[in-house]
C-alpha positions in Angstrom: 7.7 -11.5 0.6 5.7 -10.5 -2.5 6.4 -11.6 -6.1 5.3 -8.0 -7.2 7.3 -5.1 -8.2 8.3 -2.9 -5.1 6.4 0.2 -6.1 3.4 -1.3 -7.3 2.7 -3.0 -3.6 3.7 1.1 -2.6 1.3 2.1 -4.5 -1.2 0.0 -4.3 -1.2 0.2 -0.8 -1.1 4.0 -1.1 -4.2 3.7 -3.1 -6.0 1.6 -0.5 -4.7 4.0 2.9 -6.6 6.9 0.7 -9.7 5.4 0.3 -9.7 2.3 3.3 -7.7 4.5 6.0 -5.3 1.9 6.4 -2.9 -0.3 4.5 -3.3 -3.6 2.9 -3.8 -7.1 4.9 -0.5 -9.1 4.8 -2.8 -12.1 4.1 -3.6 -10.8 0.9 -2.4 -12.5 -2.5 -0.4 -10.7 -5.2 -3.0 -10.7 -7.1 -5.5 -8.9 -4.8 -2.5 -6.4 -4.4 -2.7 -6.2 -8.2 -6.2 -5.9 -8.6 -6.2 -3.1 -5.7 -3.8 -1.1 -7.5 -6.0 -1.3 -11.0 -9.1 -0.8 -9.6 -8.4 1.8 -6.6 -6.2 3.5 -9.2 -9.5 4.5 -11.4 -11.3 5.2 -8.2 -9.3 8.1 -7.2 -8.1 9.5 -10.6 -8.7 12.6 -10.9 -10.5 13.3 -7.0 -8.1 16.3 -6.0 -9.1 16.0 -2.9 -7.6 12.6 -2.3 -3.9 14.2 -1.2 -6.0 15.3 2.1 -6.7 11.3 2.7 -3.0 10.4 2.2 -2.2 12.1 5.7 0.2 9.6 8.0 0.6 7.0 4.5 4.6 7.1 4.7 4.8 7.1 8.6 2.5 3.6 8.1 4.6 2.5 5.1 7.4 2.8 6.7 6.6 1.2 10.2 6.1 -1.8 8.3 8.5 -1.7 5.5 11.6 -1.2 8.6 9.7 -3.9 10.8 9.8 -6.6 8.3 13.4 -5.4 7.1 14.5 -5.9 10.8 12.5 -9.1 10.9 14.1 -10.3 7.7 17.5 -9.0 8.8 17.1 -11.5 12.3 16.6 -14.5 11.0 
């Protein structure tokens, strides 16, 4: 579980599906969460056409936000 406030991981990872395709690596640290969210942030600010790249995000988001709830629920 991350030490990071809900909706920043979201978003973050919202930020990286628009420009990556795809969400961000479990493996990854808080801090590279962070730094996504920053940086990805001024990437896309301001490029209307990143909506068109954010096709499927919540389907993703939630697949994995229910599996590790379930996980988490099991043990």
């Amino acid at each position: 579980m991350r030490n990071i406030p809900p909706h920043i991981e979201k978003e973050a990872n919202r930020f990286y599906w628009i420009v990556k395709g795809h969400l961000i690596p479990d493996e990854w640290s808080d801090k590279d969460v962070e730094g996504i969210y920053d940086s990805y942030m001024k990437r896309i600010w301001g490029n209307h056409e990143n909506i068109v790249q954010e096709h499927d995000f919540e389907a993703a988001w939630s697949d994995k936000y229910d599996t590790f709830e379930k996980t988490k629920t099991l043990k």
